[in-house]
C-alpha positions as CSV (number, residue, x, y, z in Angstrom):
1,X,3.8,7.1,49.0
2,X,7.4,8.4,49.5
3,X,8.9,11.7,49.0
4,X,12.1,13.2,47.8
5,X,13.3,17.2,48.6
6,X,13.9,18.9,45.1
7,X,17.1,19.8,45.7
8,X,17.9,16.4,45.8
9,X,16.6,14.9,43.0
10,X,18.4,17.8,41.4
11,X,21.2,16.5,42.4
12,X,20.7,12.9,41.4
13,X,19.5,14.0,37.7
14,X,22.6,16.4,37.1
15,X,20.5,19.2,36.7
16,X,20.7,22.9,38.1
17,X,18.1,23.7,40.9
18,X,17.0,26.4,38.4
19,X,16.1,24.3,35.7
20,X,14.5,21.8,37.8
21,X,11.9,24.8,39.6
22,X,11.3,25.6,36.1
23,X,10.1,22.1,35.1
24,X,8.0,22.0,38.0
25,X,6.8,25.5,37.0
26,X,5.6,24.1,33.8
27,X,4.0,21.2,35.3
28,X,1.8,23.2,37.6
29,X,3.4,21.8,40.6
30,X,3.4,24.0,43.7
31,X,6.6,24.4,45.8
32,X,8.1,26.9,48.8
33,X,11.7,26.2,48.0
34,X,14.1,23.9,46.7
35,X,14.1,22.1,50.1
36,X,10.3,21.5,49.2
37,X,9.1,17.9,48.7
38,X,7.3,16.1,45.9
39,X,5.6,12.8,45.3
40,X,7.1,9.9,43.3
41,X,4.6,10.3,40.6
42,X,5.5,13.7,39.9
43,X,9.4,12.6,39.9
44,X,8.7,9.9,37.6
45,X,7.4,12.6,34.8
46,X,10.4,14.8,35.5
47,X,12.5,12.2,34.5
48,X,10.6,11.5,31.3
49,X,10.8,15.3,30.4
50,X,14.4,15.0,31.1
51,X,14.8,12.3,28.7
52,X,12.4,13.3,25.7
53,X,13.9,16.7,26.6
54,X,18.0,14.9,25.8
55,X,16.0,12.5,22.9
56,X,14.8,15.3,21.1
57,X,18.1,17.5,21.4
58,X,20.2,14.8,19.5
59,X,17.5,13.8,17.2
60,X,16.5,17.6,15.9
61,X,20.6,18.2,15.7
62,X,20.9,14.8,13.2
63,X,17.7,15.7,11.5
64,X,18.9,19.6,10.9
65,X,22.1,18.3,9.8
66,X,20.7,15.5,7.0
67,X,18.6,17.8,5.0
68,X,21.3,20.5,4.2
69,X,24.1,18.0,3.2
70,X,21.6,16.3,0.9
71,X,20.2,19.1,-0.7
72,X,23.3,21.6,-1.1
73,X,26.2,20.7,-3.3
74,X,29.3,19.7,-0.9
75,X,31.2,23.1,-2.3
76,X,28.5,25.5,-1.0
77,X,27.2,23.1,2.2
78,X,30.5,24.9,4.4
79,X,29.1,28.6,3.3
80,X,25.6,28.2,3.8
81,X,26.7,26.2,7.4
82,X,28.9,28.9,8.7
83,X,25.8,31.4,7.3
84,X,23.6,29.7,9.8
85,X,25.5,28.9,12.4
86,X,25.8,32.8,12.4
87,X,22.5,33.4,12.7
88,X,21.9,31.5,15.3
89,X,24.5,32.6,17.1
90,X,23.8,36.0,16.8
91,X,22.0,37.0,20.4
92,X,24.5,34.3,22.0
93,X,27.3,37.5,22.9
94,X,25.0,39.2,25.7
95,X,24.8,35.4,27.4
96,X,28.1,34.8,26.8
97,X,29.2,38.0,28.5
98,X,26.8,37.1,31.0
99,X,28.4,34.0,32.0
100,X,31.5,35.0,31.9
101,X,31.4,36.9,35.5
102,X,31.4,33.5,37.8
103,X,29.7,33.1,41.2
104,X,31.2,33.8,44.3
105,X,30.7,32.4,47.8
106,X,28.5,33.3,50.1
107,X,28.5,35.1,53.0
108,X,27.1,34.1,56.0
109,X,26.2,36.0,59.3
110,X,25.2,34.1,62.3
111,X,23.1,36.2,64.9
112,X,21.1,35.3,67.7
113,X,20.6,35.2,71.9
114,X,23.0,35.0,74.4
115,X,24.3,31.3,75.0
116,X,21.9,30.3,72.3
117,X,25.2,28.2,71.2
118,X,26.5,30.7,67.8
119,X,30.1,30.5,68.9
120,X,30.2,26.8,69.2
121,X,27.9,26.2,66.4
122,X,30.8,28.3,64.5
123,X,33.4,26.5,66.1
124,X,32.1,23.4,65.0
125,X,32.3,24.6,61.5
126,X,36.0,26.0,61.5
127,X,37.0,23.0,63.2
128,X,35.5,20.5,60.3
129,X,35.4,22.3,57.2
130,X,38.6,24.8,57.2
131,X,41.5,23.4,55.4
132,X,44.8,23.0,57.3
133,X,47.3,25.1,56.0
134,X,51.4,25.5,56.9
135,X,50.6,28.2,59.8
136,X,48.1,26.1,61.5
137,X,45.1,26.7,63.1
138,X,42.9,30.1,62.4
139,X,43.9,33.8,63.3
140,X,41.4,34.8,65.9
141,X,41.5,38.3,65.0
142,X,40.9,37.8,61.1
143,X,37.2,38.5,62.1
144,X,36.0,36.1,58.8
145,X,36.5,32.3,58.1
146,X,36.2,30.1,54.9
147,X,35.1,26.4,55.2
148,X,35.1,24.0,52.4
149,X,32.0,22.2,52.1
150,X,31.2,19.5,48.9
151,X,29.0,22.2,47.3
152,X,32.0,25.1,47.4
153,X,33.3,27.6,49.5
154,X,31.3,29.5,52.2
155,X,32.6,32.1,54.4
156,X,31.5,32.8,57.8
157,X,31.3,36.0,59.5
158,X,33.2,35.8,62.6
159,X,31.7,39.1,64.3
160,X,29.7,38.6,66.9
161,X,26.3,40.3,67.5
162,X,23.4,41.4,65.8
163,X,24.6,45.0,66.4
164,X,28.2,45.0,64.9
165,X,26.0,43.7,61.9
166,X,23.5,46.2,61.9
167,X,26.6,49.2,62.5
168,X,27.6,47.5,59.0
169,X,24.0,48.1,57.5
170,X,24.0,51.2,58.8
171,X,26.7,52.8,56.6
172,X,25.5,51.0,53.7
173,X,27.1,48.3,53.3
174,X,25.1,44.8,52.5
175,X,28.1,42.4,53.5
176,X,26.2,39.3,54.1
177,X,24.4,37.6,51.9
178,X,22.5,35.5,53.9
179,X,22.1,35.2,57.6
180,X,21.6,32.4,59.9
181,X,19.5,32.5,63.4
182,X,20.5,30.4,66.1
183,X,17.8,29.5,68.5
184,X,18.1,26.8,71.6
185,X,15.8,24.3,71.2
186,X,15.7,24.6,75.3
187,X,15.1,28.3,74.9
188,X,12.9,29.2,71.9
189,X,12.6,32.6,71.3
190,X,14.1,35.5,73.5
191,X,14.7,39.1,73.4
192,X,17.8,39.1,71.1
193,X,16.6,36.6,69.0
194,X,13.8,39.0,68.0
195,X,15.8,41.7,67.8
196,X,18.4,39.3,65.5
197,X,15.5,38.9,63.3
198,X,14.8,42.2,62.9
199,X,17.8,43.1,62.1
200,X,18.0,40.2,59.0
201,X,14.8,41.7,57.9
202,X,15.9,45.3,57.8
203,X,18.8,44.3,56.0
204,X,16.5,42.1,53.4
205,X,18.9,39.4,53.2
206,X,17.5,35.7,53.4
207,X,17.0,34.0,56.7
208,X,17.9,30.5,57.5
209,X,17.1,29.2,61.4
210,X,19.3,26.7,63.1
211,X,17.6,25.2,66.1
212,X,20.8,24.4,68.2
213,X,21.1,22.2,71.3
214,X,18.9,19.3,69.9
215,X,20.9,16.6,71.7
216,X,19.4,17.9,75.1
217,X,16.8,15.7,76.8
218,X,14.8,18.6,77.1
219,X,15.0,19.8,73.9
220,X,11.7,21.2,71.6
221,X,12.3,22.4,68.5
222,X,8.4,21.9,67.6
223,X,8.2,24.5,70.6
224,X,10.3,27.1,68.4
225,X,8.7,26.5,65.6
226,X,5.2,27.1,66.7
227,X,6.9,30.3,68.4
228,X,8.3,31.8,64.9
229,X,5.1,31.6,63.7
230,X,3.7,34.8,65.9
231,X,6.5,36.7,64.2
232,X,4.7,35.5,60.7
233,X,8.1,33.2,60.2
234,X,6.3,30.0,58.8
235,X,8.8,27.2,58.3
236,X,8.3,25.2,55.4
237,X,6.7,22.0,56.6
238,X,3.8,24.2,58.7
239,X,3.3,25.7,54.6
240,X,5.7,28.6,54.8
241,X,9.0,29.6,52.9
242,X,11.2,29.8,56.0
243,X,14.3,27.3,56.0
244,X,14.3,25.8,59.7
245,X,17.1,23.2,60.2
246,X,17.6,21.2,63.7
247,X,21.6,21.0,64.8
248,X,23.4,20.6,67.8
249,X,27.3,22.2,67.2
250,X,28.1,19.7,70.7
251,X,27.7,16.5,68.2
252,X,28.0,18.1,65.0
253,X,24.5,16.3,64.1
254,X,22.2,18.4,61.5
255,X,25.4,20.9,60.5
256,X,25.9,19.3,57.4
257,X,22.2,20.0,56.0
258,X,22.4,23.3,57.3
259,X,25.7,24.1,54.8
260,X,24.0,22.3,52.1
261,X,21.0,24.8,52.4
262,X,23.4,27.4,52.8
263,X,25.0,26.5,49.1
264,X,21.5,25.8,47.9
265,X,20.1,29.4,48.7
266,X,23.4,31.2,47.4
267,X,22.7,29.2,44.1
268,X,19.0,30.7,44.2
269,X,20.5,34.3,45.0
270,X,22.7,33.7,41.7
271,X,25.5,35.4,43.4
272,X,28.2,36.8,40.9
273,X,31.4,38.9,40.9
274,X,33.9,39.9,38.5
275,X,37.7,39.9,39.8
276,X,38.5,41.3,36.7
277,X,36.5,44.4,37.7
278,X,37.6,47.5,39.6
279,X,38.0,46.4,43.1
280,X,35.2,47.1,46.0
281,X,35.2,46.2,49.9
282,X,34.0,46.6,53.2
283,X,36.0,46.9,56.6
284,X,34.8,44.0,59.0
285,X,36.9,45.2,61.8
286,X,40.2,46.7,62.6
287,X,42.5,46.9,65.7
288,X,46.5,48.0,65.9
289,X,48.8,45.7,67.4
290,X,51.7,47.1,69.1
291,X,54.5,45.2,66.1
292,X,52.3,45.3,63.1
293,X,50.3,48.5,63.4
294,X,47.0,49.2,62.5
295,X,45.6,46.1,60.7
296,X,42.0,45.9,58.9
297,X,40.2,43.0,58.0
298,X,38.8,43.9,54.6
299,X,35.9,41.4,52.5
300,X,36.3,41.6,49.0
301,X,33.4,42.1,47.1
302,X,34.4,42.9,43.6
303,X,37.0,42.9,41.3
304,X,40.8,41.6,43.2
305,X,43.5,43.3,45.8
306,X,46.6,43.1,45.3
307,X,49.9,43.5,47.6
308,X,50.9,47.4,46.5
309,X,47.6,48.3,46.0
310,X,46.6,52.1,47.4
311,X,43.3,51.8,49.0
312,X,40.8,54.5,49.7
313,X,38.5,53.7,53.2
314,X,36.3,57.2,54.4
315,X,38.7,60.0,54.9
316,X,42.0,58.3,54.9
317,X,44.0,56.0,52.6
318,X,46.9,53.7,52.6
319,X,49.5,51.5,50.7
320,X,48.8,48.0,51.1
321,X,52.2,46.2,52.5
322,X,51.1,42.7,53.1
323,X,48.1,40.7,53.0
324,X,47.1,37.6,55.1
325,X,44.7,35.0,55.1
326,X,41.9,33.5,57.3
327,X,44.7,30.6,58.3
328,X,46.7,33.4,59.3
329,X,49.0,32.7,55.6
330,X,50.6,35.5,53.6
331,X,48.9,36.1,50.3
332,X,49.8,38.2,47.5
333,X,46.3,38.7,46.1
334,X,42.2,38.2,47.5
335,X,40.0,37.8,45.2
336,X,35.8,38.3,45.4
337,X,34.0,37.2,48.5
338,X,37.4,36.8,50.4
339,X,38.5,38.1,54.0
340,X,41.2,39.2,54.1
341,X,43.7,41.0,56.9
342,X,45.4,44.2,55.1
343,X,48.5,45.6,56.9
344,X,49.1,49.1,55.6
345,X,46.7,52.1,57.1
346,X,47.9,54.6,58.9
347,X,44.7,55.2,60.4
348,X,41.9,52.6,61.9
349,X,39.4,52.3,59.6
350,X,35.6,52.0,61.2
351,X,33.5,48.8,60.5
352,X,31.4,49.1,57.8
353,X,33.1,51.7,55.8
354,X,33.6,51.2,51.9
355,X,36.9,50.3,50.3
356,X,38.0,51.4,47.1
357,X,41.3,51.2,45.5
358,X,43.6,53.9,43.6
359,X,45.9,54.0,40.7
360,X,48.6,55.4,43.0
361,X,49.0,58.2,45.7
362,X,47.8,61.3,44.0
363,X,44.5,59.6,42.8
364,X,43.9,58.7,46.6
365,X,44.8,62.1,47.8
366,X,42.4,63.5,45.2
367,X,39.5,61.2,46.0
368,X,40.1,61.6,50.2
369,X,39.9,65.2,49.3
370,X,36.9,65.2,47.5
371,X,34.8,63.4,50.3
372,X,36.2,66.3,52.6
373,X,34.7,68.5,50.4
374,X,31.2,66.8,50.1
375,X,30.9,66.0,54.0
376,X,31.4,69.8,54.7
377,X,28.9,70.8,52.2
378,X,26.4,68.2,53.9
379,X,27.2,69.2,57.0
380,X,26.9,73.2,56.5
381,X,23.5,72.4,54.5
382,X,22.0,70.1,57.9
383,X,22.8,73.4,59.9
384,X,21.0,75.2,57.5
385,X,17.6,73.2,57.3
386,X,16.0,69.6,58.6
387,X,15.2,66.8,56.1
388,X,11.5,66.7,55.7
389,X,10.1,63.2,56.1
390,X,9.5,62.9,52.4
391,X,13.1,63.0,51.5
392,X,14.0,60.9,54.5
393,X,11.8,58.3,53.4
394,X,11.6,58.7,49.4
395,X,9.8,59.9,46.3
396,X,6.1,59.1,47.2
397,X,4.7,56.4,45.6
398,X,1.6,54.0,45.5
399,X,1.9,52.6,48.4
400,X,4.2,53.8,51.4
401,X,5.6,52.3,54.1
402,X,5.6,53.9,58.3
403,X,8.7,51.7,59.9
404,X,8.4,51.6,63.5
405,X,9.9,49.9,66.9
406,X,8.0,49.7,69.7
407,X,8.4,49.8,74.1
408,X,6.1,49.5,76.0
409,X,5.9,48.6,80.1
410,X,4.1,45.2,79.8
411,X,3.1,42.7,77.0
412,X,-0.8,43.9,77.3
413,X,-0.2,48.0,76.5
414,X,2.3,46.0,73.8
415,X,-0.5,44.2,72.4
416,X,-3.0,47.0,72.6
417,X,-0.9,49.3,70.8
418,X,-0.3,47.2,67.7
419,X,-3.9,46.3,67.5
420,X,-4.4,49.7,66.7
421,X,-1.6,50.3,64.7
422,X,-3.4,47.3,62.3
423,X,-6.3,49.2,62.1
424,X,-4.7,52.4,60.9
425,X,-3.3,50.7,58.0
426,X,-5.0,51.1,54.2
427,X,-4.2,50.7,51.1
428,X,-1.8,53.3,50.6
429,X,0.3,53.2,54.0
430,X,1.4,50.0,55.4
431,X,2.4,50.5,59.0
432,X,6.0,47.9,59.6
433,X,6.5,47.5,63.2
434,X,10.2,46.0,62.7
435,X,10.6,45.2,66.6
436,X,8.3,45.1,69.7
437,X,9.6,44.8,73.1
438,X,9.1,45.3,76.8
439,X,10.9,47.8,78.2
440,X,13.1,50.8,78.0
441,X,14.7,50.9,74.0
442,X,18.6,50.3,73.5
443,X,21.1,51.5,71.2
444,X,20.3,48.4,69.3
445,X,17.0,50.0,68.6
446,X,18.7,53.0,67.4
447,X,21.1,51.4,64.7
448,X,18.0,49.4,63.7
449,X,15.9,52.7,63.4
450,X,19.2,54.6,61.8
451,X,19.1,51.3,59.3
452,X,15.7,51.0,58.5
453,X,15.1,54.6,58.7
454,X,12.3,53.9,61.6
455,X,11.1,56.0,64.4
456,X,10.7,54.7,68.1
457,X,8.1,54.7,69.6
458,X,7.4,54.7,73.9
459,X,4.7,53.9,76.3
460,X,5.1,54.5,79.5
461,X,9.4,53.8,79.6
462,X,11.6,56.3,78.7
463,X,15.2,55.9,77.3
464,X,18.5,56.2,79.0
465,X,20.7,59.2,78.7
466,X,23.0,57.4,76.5
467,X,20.2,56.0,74.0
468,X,19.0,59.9,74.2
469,X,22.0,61.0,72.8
470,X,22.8,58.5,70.6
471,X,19.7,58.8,68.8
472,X,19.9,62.4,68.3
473,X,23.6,62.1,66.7
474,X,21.8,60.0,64.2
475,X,18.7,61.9,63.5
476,X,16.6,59.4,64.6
477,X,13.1,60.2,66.2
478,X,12.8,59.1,69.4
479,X,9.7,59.7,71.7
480,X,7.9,58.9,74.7
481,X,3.9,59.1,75.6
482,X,2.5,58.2,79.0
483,X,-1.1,58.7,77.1
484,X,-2.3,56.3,74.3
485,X,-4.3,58.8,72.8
486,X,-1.4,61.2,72.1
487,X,0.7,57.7,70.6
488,X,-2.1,57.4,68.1
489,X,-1.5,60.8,67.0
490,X,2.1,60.6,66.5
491,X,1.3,57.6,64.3
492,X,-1.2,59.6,62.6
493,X,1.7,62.2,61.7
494,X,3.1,60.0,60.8
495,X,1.0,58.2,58.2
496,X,-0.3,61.5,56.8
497,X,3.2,62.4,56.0
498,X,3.6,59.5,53.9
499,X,0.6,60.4,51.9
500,X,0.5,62.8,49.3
501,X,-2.1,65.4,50.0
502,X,-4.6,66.6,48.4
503,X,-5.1,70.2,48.2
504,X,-8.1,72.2,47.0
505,X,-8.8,76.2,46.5
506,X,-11.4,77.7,48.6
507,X,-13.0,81.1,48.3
508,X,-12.6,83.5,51.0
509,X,-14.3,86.6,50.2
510,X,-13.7,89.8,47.6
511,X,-13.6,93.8,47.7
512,X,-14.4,96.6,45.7
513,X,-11.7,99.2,45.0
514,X,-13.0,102.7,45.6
515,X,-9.4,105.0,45.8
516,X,-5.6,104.2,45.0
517,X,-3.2,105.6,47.3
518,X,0.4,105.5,46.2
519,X,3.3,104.5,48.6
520,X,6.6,105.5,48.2
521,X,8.3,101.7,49.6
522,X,4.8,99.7,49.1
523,X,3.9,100.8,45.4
524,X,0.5,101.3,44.9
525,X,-2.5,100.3,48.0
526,X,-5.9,99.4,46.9
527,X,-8.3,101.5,49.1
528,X,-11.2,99.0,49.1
529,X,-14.3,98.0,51.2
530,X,-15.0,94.3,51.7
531,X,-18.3,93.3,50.4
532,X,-18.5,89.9,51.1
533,X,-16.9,86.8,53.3
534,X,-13.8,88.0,54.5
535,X,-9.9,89.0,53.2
536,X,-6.9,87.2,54.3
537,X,-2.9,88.1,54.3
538,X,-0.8,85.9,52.5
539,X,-4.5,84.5,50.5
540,X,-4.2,83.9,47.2
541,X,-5.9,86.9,45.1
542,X,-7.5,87.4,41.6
543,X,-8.5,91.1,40.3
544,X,-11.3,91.2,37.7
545,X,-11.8,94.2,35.8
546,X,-15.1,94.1,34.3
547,X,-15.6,90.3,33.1
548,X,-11.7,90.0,32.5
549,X,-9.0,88.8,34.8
550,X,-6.0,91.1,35.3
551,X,-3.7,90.1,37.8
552,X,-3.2,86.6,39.9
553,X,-1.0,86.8,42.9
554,X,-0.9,87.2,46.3
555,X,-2.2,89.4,49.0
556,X,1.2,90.4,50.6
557,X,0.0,93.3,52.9
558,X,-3.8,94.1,54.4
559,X,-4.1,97.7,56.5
560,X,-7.1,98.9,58.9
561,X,-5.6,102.3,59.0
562,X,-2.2,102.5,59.7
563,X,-1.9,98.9,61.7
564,X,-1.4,95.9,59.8
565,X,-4.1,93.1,60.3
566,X,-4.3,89.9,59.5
567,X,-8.0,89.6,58.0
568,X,-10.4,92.2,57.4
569,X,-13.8,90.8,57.4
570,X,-17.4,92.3,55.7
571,X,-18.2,95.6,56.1
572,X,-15.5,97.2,56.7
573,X,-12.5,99.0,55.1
574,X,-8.9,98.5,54.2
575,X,-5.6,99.2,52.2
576,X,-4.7,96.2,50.2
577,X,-1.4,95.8,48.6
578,X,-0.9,92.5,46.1
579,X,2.1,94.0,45.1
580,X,1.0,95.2,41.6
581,X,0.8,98.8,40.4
582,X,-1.8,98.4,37.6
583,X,-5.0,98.2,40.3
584,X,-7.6,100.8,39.6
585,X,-10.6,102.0,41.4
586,X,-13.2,99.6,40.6
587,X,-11.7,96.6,40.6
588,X,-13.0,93.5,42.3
589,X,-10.5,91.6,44.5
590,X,-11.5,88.2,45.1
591,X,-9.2,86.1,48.0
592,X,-8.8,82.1,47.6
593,X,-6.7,79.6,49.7
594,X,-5.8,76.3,49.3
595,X,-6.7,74.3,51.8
596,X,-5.7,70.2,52.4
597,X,-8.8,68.0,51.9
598,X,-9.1,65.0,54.3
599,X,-8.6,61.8,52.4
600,X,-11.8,59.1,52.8
């Protein structure tokens, strides 16, 4: 029995994937994606739904329409028509409005390992599916490319690296929409094809995997797929929801599926922008060339930039002059989920940083101020105190979430370690190792860990200077063990400072007053003699005069003479202050102290 993908029966039935998954939804039919297949008999009853569904449309619409002319005189049928077509169209507004933002392209990053084949699989792509325009060719320095494809428009990324991607995440700023990991066939999985992934993850953006180089004899994308699956990447036709498409960028073979699922997951992703709304963007990249000056290459996110517009980017802002376009054209406006090359900063702006626009040059000197203002503040209140893990990491909730990355010396202390970290999981903490490698950690590791708000984690490597400082100019916990044991505490620390705990009061002891002796600076001392258990500075304390309670506080001073102690325990004397006047001689003074209960 045959088998058609969903998508394209879709396609063949004129019907949104949407509306298809929901059919299929109805019918019980299980499904990973709309690349998913399904069996002929199952197509044949979609297409009957299709048509009863279009039947029944035109026959209810005839059938509504009969009744009312027969029934209501010609002179009132226009009224009572125009009444019900109102009603009906009454919650229409909030859909219309809906519909009226339109979608916008996609944007794709392509990450992986060295030589894995992402510049010529990008290449490829410019070279077939960009539109020839009066300047020729494509400005290598736009850093962003658009190619036309027969579902729409899908721009590329032309950054290279995992990390430049990552810097982006770091400040904020979600610019991709989707991003694609090239593996070799020849190759499988390496080091910076983990780390690529990673990095996709931490920015929770869907992953698509090209398996490149297919055309070599020595090719084995089976290899790579059996590979993904020890990160728990399970492509589609091993069961999972993980898009895996073969392509070789030498032959071209394969590229054209993998644009197709590129459109087909944007449609999923229901990506929308307004270009009527006020204008947002991210810096790609920027440089200054010695004619121009300093030119940024800004992707438009919302709303539409326009030649004379003043733009607002960190701490700086500028008059745009001239704008240019991925064929290296001049353009008067860009519109959403457009790169585009702005001429017009007096400054370089840094990759990743927001763009916003302003009314005119007051409004931007107003706004640039403003963030002065607010990154003093911050930085005056870090030199006053340390974010606590809590407000690092979020309100607490149900269930919380330890990020990690991981070095180790070999692939068995690797191993080890994360079979213990599994066992320290329950059903409030989840521990998420985002990356595990051999060897010492990078400053990749540290924009991952600045991104995902992670802490590293060594065994027996230690990082380089630079990696040091890096880490520490971005807050990030970085440390070392050359014992397991002490590891496994650290992760401990960290897992109980994800949970909320649990406190309970416990009694300490109590003590009679016999005198009051009054002090000039300290107020009134309770000359008392501890009867039982034992008294504690800084304890909580309740006085009881007769069967009543008379005072709650806090023991703030405990004397054995004239020396301040810290306890006092039974059978012996001592001057109490709780920093209340009203004590009198034969008062009880009971001490309490809350105390953190271990959680089963």
């Amino acid at each position: 029995m045959s088998k058609v993908r969903i998508y394209t029966l879709a396609r063949d039935l004129g019907v949104d994937n949407g509306k298809m998954l929901e059919i299929l939804g109805g019918l019980g039919v299980s499904y990973k994606s709309v690349s998913s297949t399904i069996e002929d008999d199952t197509v044949e009853l979609i297409k009957q739904i299709l048509e009863e569904e279009k039947a029944g449309g035109t026959a209810s619409t005839s059938t509504a329409a009969e009744p009312a002319q027969a029934s209501v005189p010609q002179t009132q049928a226009a009224p009572q028509a125009a009444a019900t077509a109102t009603v009906e169209r009454e919650p229409e507004p909030q859909a219309a409005a809906a519909r009226e933002i339109p979608h916008r392209a996609p944007v794709v990053t392509i990450m992986g390992h060295v030589d894995h084949g992402k510049t010529s699989l990008l290449d490829y792509i410019r070279k077939t599916k960009v539109a020839a325009k009066e300047a020729g060719g494509i400005t290598q320095h736009v850093g962003a490319f658009e190619a036309r494809t027969s579902k729409g428009k899908i721009v590329f990324i032309d950054t290279p690296g995992h990390e430049a991607f990552t810097t982006i995440r770091a400040r904020g700023a979600n610019v991709a929409d989707i991003a694609i990991i090239v593996i070799a066939a020849d190759d499988s999985l390496m080091p910076q094809t983990r780390e690529a992934i990673a990095h996709a993850q931490a920015a929770k953006v869907p992953m698509i995997v090209a398996i490149n180089k297919i055309d070599l004899p020595q090719a084995d994308p089976d290899r790579v797929k059996t590979d993904l699956t020890q990160l728990n990447l399970v492509p589609e036709e091993y069961g999972g929801d993980l898009i895996v498409v073969p392509v070789s960028a030498r032959t071209g073979e394969g590229v054209e599926d993998l644009l197709e699922y590129i459109s087909l997951t944007a449609e999923l992703e229901d990506l929308r922008a307004d270009p009527k709304g006020e204008f947002s963007g991210v810096v790609i990249e920027s440089r200054v060339d010695r004619q121009a000056g300093v030119l940024a290459t800004v992707m438009v996110q919302e709303g539409t930039l326009h030649v004379g517009d003043f733009l607002v980017v960190g701490e700086g802002y500028g008059k745009i002059k001239a704008l240019t376009d991925t064929n290296g054209g001049r353009i008067k406006d860009a519109g959403p989920s457009t790169p585009v090359q702005v001429l017009g900063f007096s400054e370089t702006p840094v990759s990743g940083e927001t763009v916003r626009s302003a009314k005119n040059e007051h409004q931007a000197r107003e706004v640039v101020a403003g963030r002065v203002g607010v990154r003093r503040d911050a930085e005056d209140a870090r030199g006053r105190r340390r974010l606590t893990l809590e407000e690092m990491m979020g309100p607490l909730g149900e269930t919380r979430t330890v990020n990690v990355i991981l070095r180790a010396d070999t692939q068995g202390s690797l191993e080890a370690i994360q079979g213990i970290l599994a066992k320290k999981e329950t059903d409030d903490v989840k521990i998420n190792v985002l990356l595990s490698g051999i060897g010492s950690p990078t400053e990749g590791d540290v924009l991952l860990a600045s991104t995902a708000e992670a802490t590293i984690l060594c065994f027996s490597v230690t990082a380089a200077g630079g990696v040091k400082k890096m880490a520490e100019q971005k807050g990030i916990d970085l440390k070392s063990f050359r014992i397991i044991y002490e590891l496994i505490d650290e992760v401990d620390r960290l897992i109980k400072g994800t949970v909320e705990p649990v406190f309970e009061e416990r009694y300490l002891g109590r003590a009679e007053v016999r005198m009051i002796i009054k002090h000039p600076k300290s107020g009134n001392i309770a000359g008392s003699y501890v009867t039982d258990g034992l008294l504690r500075r800084n304890a909580k304390a309740k006085v009881t005069r007769g069967k009543q309670v008379v005072y709650q506080g806090t023991i703030v001073g405990l004397k054995r003479f004239k020396d301040d102690v810290r306890e006092v325990q039974t059978g012996y004397e001592c001057g109490i202050n709780v920093d209340w006047n009203e004590v009198q001689e034969g008062d009880i003074i009971e001490a309490t102290e809350m105390v953190e209960v271990t959680q089963a």
